[in-house]
C-alpha positions in Angstrom: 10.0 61.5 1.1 8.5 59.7 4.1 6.2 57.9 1.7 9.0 56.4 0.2 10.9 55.5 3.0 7.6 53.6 4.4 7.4 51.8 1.1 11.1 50.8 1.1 10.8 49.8 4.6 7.7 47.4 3.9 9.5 45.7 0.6 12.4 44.9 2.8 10.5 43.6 5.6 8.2 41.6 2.5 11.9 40.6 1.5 12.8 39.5 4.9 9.6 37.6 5.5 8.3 36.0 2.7 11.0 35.5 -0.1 13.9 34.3 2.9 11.1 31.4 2.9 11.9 30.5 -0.7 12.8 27.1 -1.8 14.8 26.3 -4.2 13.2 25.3 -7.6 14.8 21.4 -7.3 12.4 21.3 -4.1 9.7 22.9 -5.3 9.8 21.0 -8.9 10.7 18.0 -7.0 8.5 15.2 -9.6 10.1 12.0 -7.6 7.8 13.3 -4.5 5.1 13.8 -6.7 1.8 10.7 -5.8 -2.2 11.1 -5.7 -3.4 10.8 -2.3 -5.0 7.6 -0.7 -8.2 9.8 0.5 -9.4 13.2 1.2 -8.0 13.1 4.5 -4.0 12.7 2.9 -5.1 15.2 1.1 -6.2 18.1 2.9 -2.8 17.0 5.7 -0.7 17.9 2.3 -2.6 21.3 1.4 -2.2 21.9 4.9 1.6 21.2 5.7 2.6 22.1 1.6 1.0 25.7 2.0 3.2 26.6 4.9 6.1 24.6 3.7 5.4 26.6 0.0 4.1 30.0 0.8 6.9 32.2 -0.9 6.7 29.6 -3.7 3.2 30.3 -3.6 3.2 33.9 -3.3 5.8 34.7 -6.2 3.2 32.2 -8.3 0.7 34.4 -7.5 3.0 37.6 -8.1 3.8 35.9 -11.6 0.3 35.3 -12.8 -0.7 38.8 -11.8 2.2 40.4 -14.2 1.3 37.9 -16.7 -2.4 39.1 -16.5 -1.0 42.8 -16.9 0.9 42.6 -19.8 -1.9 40.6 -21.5 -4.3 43.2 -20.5 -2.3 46.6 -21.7 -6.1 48.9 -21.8 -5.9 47.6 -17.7 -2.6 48.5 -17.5 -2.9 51.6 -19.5 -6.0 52.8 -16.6 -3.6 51.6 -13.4 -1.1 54.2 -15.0 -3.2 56.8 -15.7 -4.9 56.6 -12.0 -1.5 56.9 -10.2 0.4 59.7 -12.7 -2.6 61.6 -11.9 -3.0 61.6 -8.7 1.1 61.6 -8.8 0.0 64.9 -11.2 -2.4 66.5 -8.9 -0.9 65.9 -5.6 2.1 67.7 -6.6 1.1 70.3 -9.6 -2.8 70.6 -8.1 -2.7 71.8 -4.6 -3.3 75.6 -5.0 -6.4 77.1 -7.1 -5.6 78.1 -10.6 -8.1 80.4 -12.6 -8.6 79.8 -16.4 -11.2 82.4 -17.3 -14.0 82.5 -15.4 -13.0 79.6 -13.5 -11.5 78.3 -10.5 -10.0 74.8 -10.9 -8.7 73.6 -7.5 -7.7 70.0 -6.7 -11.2 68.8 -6.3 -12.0 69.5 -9.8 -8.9 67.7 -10.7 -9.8 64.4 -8.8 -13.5 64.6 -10.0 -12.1 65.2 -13.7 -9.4 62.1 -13.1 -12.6 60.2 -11.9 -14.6 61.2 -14.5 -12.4 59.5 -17.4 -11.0 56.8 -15.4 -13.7 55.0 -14.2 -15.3 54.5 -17.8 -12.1 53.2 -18.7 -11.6 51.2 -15.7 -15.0 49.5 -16.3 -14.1 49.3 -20.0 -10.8 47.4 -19.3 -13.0 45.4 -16.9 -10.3 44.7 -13.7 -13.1 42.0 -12.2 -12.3 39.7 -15.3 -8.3 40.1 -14.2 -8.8 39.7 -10.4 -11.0 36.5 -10.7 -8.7 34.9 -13.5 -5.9 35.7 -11.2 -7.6 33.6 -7.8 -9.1 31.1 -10.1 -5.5 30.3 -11.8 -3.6 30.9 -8.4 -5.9 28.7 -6.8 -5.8 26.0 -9.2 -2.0 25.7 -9.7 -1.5 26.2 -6.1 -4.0 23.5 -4.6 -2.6 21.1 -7.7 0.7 21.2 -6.1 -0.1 21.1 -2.7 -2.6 18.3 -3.2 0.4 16.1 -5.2 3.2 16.8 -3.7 4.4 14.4 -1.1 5.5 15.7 2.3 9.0 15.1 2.9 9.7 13.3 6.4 10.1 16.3 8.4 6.3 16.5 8.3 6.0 13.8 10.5 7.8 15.4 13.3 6.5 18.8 12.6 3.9 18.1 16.4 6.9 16.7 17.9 7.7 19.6 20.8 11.1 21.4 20.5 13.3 21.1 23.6 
């Protein structure tokens, strides 16, 4: 139960922190603010102010392209949910020996088992494919906003010290 409590903790605190940061879609979608930059200069001062001004934008892009890549992948998915019911399995049915004949199974021989077919299928479903598909596509939606959008006006007092 503390597990769980620890995991609800850190979604709220990922709730807190990163989605309160969330614009709304007529800001983010804005296509009157949308221009190409003069020079590579403009350009890398609008990846650098739009990545802070986006990041929960950003993130739940990222977050979307990953389910995306799941659902299209099922043999992938299939693996992920076959890893964590059994170790689920074997961390709560597995923790004392059982004897089947001549033999002693004990949760070792569970997780070396578990390995044993999961890691042919986890090469089969090929999870390298799926992570660099997700940073190339995250990278190139995210940079192709952050490079066209226009910095609203705040941006220019953004080094301007509070009082």
């Amino acid at each position: 139960m503390e597990i769980v409590g620890k995991v609800a903790e850190g979604l709220q605190n990922f709730r807190e922190n990163r989605l309160s940061g969330l614009k709304p879609p007529q800001e983010f979608f804005d296509h009157r603010q949308l221009s190409r930059p003069r020079d590579m200069n403009e350009a890398t001062h609008r990846v650098t102010y739009n990545t802070r001004n986006f990041s929960g934008n950003y993130l739940l892009i990222v977050v979307i392209l990953a389910l995306w890549a799941l659902l299209t992948n099922p043999l992938l998915l299939i693996v992920i949910g076959l890893f964590a019911g059994g170790f689920a399995a074997i961390n709560k049915f597995g923790a004392d020996p059982v004897t089947v004949g001549n033999q002693v199974i004990t949760q070792k021989t569970l997780y070396i088992a578990l390995f044993v077919i999961g890691i042919p299928l986890l090469i089969i479903a090929d999870p390298f494919s799926f992570f660099f598909w997700l940073i190339g596509s995250s990278a190139i939606l995210i940079l192709a906003h952050a490079v066209l959008m226009e910095p609203g006006v705040e941006s220019e007092y953004s080094s301007v010290e509070q009082v």
